[in-house]
py3Dmol code that shows the C-alpha trace and the ligand (Angstrom):
import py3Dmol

protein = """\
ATOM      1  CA  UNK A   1     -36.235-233.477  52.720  1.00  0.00           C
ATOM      2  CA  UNK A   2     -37.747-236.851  50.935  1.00  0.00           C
ATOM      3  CA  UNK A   3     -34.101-238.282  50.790  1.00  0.00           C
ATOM      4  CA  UNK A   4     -33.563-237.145  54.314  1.00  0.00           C
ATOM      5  CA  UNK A   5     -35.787-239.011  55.707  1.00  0.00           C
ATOM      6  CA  UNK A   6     -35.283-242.457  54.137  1.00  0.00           C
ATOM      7  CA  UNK A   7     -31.360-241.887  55.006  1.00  0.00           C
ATOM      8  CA  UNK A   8     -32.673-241.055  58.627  1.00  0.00           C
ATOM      9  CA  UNK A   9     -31.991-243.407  61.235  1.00  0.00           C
ATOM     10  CA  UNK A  10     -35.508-244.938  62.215  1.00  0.00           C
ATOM     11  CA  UNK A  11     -36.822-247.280  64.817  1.00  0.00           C
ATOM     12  CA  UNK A  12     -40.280-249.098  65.077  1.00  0.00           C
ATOM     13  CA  UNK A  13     -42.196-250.805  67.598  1.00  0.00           C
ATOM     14  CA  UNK A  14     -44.994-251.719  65.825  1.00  0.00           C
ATOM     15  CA  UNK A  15     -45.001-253.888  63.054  1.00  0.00           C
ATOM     16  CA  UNK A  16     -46.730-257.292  61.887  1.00  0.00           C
ATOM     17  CA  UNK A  17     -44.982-259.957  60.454  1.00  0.00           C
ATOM     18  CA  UNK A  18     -47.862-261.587  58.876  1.00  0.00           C
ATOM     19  CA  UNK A  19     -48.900-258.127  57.820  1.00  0.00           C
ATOM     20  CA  UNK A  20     -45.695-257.663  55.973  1.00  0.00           C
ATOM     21  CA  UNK A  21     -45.248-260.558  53.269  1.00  0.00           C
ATOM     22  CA  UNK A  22     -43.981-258.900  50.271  1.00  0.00           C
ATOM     23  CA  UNK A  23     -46.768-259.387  47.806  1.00  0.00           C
ATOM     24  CA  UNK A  24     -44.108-260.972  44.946  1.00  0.00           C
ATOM     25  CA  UNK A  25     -43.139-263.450  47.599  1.00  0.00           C
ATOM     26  CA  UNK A  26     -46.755-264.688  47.974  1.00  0.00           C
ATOM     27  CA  UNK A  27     -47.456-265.029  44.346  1.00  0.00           C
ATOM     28  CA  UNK A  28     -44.235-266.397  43.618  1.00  0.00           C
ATOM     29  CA  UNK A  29     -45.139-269.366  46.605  1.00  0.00           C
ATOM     30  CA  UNK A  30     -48.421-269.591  45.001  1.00  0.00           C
ATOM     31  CA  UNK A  31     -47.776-269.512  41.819  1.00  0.00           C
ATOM     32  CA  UNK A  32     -50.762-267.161  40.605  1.00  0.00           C
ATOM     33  CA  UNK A  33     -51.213-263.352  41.396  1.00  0.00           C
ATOM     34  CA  UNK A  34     -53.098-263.035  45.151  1.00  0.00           C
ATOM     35  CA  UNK A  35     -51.653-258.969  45.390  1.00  0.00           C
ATOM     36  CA  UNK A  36     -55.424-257.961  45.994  1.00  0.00           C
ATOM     37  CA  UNK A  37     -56.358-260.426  48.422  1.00  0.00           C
ATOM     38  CA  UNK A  38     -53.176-259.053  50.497  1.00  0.00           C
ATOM     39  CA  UNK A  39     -53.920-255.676  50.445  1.00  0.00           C
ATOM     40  CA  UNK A  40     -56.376-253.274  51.781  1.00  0.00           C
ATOM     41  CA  UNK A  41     -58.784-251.548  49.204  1.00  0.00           C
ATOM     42  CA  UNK A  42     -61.757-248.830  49.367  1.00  0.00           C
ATOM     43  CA  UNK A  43     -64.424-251.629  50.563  1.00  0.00           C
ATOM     44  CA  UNK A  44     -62.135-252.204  53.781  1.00  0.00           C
ATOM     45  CA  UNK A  45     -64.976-251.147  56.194  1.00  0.00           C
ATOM     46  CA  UNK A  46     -63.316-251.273  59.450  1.00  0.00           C
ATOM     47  CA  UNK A  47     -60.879-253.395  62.177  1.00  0.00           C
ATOM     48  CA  UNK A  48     -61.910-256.981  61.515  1.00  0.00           C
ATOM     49  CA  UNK A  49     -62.548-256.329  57.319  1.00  0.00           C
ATOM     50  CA  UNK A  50     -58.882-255.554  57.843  1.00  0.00           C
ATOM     51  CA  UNK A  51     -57.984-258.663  59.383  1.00  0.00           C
ATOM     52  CA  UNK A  52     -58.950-260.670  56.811  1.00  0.00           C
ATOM     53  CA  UNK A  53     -56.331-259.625  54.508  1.00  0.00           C
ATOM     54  CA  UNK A  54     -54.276-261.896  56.286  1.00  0.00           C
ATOM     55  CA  UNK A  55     -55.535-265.404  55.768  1.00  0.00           C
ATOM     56  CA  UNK A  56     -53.116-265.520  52.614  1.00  0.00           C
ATOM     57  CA  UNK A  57     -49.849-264.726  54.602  1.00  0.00           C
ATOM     58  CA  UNK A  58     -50.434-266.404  57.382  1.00  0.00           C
ATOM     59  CA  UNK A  59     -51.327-270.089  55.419  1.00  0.00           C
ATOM     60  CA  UNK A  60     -48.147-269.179  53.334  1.00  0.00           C
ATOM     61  CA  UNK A  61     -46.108-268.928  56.921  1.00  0.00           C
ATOM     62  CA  UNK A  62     -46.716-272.552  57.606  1.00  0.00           C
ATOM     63  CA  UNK A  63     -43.077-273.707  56.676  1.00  0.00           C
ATOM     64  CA  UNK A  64     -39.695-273.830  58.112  1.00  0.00           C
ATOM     65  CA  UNK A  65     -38.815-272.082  54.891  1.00  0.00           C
ATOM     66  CA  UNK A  66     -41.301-270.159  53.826  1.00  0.00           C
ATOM     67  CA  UNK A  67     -40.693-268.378  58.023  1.00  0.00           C
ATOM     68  CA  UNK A  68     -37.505-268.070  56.996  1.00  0.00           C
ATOM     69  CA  UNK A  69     -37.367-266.707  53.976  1.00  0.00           C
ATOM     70  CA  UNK A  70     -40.397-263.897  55.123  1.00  0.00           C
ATOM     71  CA  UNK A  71     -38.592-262.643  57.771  1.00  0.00           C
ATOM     72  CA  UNK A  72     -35.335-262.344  56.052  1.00  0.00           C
ATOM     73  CA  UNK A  73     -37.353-260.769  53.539  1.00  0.00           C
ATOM     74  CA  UNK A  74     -38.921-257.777  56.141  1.00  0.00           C
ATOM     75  CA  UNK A  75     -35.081-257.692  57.695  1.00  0.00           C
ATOM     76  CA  UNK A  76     -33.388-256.533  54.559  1.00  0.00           C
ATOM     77  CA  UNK A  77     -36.382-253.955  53.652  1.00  0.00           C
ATOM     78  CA  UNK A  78     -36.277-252.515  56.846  1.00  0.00           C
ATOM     79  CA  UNK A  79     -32.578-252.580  56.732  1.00  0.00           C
ATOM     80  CA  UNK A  80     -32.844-250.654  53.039  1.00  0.00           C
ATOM     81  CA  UNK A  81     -35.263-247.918  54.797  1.00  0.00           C
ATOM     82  CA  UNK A  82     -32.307-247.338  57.668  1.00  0.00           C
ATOM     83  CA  UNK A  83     -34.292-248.534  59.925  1.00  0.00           C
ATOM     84  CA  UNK A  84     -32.102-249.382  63.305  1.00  0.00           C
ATOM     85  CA  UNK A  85     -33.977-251.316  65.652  1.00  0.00           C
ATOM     86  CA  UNK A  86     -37.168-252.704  65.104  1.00  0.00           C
ATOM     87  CA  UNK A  87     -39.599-254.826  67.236  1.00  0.00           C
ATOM     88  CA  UNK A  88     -41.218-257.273  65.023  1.00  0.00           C
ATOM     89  CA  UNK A  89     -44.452-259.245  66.376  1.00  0.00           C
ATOM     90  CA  UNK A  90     -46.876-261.864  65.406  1.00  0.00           C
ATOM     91  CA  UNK A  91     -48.682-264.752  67.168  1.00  0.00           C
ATOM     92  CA  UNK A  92     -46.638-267.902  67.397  1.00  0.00           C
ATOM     93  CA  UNK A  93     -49.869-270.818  67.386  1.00  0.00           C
ATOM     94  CA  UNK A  94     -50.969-269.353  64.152  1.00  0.00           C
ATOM     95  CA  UNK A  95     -48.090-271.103  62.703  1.00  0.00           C
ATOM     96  CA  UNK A  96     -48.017-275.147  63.886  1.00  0.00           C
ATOM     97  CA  UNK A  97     -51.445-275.957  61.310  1.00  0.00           C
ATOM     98  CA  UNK A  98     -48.774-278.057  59.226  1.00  0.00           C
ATOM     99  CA  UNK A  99     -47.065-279.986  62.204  1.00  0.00           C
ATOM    100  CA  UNK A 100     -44.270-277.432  63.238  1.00  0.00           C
ATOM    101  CA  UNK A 101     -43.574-277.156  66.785  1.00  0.00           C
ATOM    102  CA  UNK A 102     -44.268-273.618  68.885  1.00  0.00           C
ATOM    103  CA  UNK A 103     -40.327-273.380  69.188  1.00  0.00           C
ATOM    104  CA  UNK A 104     -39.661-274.421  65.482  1.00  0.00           C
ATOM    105  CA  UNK A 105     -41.751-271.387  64.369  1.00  0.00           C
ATOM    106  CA  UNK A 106     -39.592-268.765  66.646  1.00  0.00           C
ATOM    107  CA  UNK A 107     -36.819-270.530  65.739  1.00  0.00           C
ATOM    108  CA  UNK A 108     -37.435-269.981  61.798  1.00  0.00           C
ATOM    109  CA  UNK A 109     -37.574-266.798  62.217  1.00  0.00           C
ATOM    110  CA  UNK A 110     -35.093-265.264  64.534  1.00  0.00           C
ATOM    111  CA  UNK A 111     -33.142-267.146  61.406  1.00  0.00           C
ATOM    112  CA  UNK A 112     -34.710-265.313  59.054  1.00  0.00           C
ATOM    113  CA  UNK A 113     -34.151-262.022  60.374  1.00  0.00           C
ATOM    114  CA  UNK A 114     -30.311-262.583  62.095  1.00  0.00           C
ATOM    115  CA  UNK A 115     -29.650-263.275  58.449  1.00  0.00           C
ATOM    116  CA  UNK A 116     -29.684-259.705  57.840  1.00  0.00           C
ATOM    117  CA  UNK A 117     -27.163-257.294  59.772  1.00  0.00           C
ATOM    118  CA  UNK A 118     -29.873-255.552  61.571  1.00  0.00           C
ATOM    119  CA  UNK A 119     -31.130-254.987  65.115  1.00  0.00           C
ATOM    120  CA  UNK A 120     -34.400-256.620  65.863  1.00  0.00           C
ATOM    121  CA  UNK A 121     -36.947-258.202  68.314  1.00  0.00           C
ATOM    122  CA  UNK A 122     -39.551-260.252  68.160  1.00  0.00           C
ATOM    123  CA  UNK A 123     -43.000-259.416  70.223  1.00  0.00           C
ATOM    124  CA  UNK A 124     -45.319-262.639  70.802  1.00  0.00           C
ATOM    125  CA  UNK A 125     -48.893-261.897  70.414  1.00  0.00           C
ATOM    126  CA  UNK A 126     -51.394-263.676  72.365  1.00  0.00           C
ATOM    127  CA  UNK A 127     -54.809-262.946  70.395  1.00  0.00           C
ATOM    128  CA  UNK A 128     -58.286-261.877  71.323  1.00  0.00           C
ATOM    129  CA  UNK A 129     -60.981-264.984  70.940  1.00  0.00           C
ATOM    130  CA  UNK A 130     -58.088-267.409  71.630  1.00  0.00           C
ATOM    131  CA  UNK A 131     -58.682-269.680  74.256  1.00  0.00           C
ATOM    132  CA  UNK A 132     -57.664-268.858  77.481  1.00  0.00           C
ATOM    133  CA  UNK A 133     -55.269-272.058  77.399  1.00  0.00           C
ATOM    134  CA  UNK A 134     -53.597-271.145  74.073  1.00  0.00           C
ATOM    135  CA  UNK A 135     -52.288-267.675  74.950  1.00  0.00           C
ATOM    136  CA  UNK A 136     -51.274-268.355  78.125  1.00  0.00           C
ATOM    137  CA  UNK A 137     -48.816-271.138  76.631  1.00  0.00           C
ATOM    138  CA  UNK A 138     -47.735-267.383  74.166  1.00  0.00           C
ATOM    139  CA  UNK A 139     -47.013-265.907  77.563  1.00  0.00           C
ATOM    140  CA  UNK A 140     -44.706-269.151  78.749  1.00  0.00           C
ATOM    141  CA  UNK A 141     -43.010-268.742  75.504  1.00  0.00           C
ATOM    142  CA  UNK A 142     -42.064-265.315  75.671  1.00  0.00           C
ATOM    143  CA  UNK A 143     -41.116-265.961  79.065  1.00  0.00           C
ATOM    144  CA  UNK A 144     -38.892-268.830  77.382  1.00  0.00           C
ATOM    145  CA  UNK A 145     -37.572-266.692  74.801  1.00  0.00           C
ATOM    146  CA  UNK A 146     -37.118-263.603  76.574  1.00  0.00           C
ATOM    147  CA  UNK A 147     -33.424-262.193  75.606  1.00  0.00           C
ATOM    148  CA  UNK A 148     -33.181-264.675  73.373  1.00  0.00           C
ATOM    149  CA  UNK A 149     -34.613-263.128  70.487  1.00  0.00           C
ATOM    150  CA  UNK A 150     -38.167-262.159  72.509  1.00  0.00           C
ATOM    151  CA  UNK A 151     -38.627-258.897  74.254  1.00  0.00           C
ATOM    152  CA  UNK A 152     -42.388-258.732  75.240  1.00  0.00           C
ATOM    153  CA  UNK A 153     -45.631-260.073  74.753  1.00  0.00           C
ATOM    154  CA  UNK A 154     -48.682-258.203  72.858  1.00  0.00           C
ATOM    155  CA  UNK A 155     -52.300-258.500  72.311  1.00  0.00           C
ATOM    156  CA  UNK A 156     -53.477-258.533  69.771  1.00  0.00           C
ATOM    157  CA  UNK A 157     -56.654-259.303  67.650  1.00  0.00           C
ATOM    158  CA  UNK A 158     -60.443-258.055  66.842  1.00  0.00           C
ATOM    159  CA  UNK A 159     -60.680-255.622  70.114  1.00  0.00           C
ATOM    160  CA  UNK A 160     -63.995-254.416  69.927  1.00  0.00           C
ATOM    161  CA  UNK A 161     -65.629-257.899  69.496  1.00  0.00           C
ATOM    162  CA  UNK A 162     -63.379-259.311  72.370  1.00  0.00           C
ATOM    163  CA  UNK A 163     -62.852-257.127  75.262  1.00  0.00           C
ATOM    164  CA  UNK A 164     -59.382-256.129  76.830  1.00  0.00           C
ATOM    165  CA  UNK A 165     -60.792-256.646  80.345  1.00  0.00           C
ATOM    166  CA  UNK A 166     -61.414-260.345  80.011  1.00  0.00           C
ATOM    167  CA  UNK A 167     -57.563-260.243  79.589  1.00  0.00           C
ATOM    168  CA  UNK A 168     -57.119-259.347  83.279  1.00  0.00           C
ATOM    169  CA  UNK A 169     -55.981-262.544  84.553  1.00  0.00           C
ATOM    170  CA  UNK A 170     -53.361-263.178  80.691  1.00  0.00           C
ATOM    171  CA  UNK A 171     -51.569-260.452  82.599  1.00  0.00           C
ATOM    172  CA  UNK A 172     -51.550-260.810  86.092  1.00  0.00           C
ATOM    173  CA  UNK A 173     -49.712-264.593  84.996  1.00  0.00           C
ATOM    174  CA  UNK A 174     -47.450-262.353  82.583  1.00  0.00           C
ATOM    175  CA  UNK A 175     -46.399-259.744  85.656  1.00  0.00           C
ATOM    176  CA  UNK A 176     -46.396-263.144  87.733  1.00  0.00           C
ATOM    177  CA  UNK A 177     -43.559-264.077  85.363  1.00  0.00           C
ATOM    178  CA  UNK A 178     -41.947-260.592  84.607  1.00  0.00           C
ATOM    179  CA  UNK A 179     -42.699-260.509  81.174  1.00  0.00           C
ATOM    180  CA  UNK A 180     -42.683-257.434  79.773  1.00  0.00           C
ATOM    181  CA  UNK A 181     -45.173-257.073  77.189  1.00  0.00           C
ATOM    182  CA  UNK A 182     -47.569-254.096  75.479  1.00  0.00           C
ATOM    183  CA  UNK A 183     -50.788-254.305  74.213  1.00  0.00           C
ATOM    184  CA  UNK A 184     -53.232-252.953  71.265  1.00  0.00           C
ATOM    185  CA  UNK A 185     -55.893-250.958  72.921  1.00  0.00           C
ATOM    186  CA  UNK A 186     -57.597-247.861  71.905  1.00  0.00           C
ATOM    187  CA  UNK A 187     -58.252-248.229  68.109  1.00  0.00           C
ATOM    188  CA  UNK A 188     -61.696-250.251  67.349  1.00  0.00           C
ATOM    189  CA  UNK A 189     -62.288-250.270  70.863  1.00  0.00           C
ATOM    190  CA  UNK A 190     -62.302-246.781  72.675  1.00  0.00           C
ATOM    191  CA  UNK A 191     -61.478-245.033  76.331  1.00  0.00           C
ATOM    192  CA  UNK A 192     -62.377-247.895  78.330  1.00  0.00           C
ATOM    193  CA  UNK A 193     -59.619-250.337  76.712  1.00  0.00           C
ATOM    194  CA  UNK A 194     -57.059-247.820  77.080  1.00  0.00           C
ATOM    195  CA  UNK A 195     -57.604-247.605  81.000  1.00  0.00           C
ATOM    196  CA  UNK A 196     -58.262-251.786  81.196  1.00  0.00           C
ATOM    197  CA  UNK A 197     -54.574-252.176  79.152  1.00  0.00           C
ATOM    198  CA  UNK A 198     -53.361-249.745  81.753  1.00  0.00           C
ATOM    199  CA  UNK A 199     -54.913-250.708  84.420  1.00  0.00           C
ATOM    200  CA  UNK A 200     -52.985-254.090  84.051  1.00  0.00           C
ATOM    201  CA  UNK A 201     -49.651-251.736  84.329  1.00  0.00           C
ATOM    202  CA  UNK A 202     -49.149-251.357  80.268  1.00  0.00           C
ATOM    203  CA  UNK A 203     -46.737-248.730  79.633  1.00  0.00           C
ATOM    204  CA  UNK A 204     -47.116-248.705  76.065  1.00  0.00           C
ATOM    205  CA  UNK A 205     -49.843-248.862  73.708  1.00  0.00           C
ATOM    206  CA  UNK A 206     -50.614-250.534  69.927  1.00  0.00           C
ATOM    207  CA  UNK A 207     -52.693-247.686  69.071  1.00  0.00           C
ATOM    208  CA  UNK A 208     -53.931-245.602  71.575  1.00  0.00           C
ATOM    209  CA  UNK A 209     -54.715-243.166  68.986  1.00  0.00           C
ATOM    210  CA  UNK A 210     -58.782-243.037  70.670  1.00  0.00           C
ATOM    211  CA  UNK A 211     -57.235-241.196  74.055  1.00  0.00           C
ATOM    212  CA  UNK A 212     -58.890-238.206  72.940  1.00  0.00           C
ATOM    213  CA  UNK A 213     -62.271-239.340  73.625  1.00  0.00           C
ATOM    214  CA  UNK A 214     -61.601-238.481  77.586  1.00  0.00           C
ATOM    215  CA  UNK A 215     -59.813-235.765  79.006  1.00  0.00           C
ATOM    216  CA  UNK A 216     -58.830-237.278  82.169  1.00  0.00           C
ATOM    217  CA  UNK A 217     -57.378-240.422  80.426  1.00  0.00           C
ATOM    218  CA  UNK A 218     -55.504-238.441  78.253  1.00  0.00           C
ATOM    219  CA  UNK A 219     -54.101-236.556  80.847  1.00  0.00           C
ATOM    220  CA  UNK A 220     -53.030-240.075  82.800  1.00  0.00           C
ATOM    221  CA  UNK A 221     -51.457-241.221  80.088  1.00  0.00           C
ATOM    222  CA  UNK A 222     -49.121-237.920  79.547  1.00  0.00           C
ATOM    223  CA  UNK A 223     -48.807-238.178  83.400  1.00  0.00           C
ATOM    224  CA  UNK A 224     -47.256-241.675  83.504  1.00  0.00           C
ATOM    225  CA  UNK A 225     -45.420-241.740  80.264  1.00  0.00           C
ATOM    226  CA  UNK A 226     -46.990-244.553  78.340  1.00  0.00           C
ATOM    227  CA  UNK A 227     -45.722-244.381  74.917  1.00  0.00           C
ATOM    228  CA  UNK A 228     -48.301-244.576  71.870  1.00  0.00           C
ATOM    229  CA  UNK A 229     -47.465-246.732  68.887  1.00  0.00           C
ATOM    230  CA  UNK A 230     -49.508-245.083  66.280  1.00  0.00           C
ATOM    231  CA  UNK A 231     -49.535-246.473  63.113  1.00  0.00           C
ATOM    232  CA  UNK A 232     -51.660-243.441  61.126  1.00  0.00           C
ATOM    233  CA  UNK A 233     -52.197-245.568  57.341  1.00  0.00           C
ATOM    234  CA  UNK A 234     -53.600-248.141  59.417  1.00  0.00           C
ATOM    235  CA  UNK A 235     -55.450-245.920  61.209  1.00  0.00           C
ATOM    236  CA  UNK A 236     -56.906-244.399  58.210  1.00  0.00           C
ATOM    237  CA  UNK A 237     -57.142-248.176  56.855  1.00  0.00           C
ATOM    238  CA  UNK A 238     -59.718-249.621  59.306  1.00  0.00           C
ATOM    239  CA  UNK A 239     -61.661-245.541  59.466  1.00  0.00           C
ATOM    240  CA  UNK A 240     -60.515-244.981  63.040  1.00  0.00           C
ATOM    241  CA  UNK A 241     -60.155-241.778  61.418  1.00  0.00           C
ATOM    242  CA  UNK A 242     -62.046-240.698  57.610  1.00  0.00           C
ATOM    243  CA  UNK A 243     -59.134-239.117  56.308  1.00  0.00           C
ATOM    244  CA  UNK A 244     -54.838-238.497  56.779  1.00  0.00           C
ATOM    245  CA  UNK A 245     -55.815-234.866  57.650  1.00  0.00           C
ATOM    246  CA  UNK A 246     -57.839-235.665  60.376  1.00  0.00           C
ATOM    247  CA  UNK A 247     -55.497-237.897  62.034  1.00  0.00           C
ATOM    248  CA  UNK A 248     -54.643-236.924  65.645  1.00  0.00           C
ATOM    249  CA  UNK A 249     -50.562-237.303  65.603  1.00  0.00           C
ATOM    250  CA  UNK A 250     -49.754-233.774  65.781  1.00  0.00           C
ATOM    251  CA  UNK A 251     -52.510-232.721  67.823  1.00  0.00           C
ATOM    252  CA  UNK A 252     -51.255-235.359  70.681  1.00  0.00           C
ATOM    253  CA  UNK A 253     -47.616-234.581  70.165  1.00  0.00           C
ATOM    254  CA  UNK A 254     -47.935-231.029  70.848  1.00  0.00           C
ATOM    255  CA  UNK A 255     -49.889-231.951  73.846  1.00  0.00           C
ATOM    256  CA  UNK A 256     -46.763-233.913  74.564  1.00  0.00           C
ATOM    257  CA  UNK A 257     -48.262-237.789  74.548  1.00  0.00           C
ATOM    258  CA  UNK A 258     -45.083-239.868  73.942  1.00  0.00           C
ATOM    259  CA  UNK A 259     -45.894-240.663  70.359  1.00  0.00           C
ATOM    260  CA  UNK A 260     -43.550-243.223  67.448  1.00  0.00           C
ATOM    261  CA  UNK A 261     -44.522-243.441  64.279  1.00  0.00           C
ATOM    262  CA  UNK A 262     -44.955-247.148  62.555  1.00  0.00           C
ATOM    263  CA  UNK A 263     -46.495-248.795  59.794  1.00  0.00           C
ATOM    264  CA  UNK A 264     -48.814-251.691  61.636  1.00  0.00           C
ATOM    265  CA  UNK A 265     -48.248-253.718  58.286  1.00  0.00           C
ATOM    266  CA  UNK A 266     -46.489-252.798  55.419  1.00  0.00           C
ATOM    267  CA  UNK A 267     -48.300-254.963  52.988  1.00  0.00           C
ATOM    268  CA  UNK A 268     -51.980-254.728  53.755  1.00  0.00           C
ATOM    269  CA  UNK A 269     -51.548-251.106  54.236  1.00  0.00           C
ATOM    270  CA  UNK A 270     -49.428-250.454  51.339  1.00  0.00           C
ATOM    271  CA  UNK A 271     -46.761-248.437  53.241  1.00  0.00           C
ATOM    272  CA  UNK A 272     -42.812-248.352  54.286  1.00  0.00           C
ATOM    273  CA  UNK A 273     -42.000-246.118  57.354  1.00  0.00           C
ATOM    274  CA  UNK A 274     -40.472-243.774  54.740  1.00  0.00           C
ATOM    275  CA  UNK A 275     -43.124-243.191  52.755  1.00  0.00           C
ATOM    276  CA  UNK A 276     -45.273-243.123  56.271  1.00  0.00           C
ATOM    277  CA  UNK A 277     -42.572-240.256  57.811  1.00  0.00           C
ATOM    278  CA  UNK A 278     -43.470-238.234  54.295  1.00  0.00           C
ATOM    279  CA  UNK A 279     -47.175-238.666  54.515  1.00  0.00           C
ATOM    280  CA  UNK A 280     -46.999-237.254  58.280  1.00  0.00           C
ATOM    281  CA  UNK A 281     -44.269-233.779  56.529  1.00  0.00           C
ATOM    282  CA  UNK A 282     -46.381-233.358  53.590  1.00  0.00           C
ATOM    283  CA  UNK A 283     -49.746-233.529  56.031  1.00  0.00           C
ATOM    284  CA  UNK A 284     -48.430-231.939  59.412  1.00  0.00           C
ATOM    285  CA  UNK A 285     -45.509-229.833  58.502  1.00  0.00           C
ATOM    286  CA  UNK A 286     -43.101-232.426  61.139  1.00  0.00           C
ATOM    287  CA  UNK A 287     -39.810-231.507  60.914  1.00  0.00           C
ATOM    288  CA  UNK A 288     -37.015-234.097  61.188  1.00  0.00           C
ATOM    289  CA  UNK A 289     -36.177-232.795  64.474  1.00  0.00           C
ATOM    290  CA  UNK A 290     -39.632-233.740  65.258  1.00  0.00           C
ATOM    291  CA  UNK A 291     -39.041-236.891  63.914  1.00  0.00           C
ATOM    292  CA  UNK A 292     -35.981-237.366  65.418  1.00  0.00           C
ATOM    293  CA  UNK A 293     -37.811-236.703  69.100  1.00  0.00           C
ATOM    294  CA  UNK A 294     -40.356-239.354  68.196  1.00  0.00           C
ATOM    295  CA  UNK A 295     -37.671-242.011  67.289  1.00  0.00           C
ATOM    296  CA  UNK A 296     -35.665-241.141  70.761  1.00  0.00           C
ATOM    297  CA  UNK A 297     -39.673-241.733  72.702  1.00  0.00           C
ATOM    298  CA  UNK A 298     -39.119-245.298  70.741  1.00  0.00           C
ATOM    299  CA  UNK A 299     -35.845-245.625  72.079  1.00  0.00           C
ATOM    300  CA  UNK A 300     -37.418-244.969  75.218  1.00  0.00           C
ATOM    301  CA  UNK A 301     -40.318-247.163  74.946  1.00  0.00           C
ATOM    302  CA  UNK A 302     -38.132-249.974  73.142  1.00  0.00           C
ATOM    303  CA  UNK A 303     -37.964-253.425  75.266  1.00  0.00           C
ATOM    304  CA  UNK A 304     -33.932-253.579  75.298  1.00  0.00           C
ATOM    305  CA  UNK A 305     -31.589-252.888  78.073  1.00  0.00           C
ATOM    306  CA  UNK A 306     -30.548-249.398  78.935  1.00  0.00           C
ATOM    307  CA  UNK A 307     -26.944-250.114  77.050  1.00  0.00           C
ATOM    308  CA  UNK A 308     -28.948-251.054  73.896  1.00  0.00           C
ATOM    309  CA  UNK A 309     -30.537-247.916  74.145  1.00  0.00           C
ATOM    310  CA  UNK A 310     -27.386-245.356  74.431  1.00  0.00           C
ATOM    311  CA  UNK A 311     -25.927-247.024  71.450  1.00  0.00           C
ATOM    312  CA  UNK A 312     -29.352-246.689  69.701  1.00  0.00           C
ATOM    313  CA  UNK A 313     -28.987-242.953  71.194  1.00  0.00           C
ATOM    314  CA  UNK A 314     -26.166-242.386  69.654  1.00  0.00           C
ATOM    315  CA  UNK A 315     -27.012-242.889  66.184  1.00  0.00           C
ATOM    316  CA  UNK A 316     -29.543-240.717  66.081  1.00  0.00           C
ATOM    317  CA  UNK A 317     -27.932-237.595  67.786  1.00  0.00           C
ATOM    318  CA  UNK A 318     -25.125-238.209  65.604  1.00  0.00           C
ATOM    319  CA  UNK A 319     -27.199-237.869  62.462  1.00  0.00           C
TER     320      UNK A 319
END
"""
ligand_1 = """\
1
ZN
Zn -51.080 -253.872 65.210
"""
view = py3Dmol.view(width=600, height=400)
view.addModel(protein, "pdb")
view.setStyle({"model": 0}, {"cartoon": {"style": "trace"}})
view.addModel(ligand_1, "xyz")
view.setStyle({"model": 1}, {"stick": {}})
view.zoomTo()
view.show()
């Protein structure tokens, strides 16, 4: 069943650039061997421990090139995994500290990745402690991007330190401009993120996986469809959960939440969606119908145009 699922047709919605640097890539750049500093290890305590395995990627992604050649990079592995759409996000101003412009840092890499035959988006992630100011200029450039490259905007960022309520007003100028956008909720932070994200009219959800914590939440969000992108290494990565086992995937699919399965970030979790898709068999006995149901609630979820998604359809059924 192991070769049956790489050879599946997959799609993911959640999954960091910055989190995805190939680690021979950044040594290569950098000329000595940073693989530890990029990846998570026991000592990773929680969310923002996590975080900081990033600081190496993201100085790296500071070049026309280096953008380039990164996102080419994640195109072709995804590509290699069968992977058929995916939504790609990270946050735009972390990007211009060495002079490049906002739109020169898209632009890099929507090259990158329509070097590689492969369908993808990219989500722009406004972040959590960023000033007011600075992600509303994320939302103006997904606005400016939209269809071009740009589905949605995210948010993304230490949630428990910075609250998803004090986002309220990010959102209202997001709906003001129809931007379609998702947003991390419900992993460091807990029940009342989840109904803040929704509250601002979120139909997905980075995360989510904390619904459990109140019945009558949970029971919205099967109610109203919103679509959970759970992203279990991760999960197990920043102790949302102490162990694989204990995860809540199957437990919220047979409840019938509208879950996908993704990897968050390849690299500093140290996983491909295949290997993630045989972690969830081995652990929950999913079958690939199962798996096949959980790509077409991506399909669903996905922020392309109802055409987009009968082709994407297609593929799958016809697998
Ligand atoms: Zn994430």
């Amino acid at each position: 069943m192991n070769k049956k699922i790489k050879k599946m047709p997959k799609v993911e919605l959640h999954l960091h650039l910055d989190g995805s640097v190939k680690t021979s890539t950044a040594n290569e750049l950098l000329n000595k061997d940073v693989t530890s500093k990029m990846k998570v290890d026991k000592d990773v305590t929680d969310l923002n421990n996590y975080l900081e395995k990033f600081a190496i990627p993201v100085s790296l992604m500071q070049t026309k090139e280096n953008l380039i050649k990164i996102s080419k990079e994640l195109a072709e592995d995804l590509k290699k995994e069968n992977v058929i759409y995916a939504e790609i996000r990270f946050a735009p101003l972390k990007h211009i500290e060495q002079g490049l412009t906002q739109e020169e840092v898209i632009d890099s890499v929507l090259e990158g990745l329509h070097k590689v035959d492969i369908k993808t988006n990219l989500i722009l992630c406004a972040m959590r402690g960023d000033s007011n100011e600075n992600n509303k200029i994320v939302v103006d450039l997904t606005k400016k991007y939209l269809n071009k490259g740009v589905c949605a905007l995210d948010l993304a960022g230490a949630e428990a330190l910075f609250k998803t309520k004090e986002y309220k007003e990010l959102f209202e100028y997001a709906k003001s401009l129809s931007v379609p956008f998702t947003i991390h909720a419900g992993e460091a932070d807990g029940i009342e993120s989840i109904e803040d994200a929704m509250s601002f009219g979120t139909k997905r959800l980075g995360h989510g996986v904390r619904i459990e914590e109140s019945k009558e939440t949970l029971q919205k969000i099967i109610d109203n469809n919103i679509t959970l992108e759970v992203c279990p290494t991760s999960n197990i990565n920043t102790k949302v959960f102490p162990s694989y086992n204990e995860h809540n995937i199957k437990r919220l699919y047979d409840l019938g939440v509208k879950v996908t399965i993704n990897t968050d970030n390849r690299t500093v979790s140290n996983i491909t969606i295949t290997e993630e898709y045989i972690r969830l068999k081995d652990t929950f006995h999913f079958t690939i119908k199962d798996f096949h149901h959980m790509n077409l609630n991506a399909i669903n979820a996905a922020f392309i145009t109802e055409k987009e998604k009968t082709s994407l359809r297609n593929i799958i059924n016809n697998f």
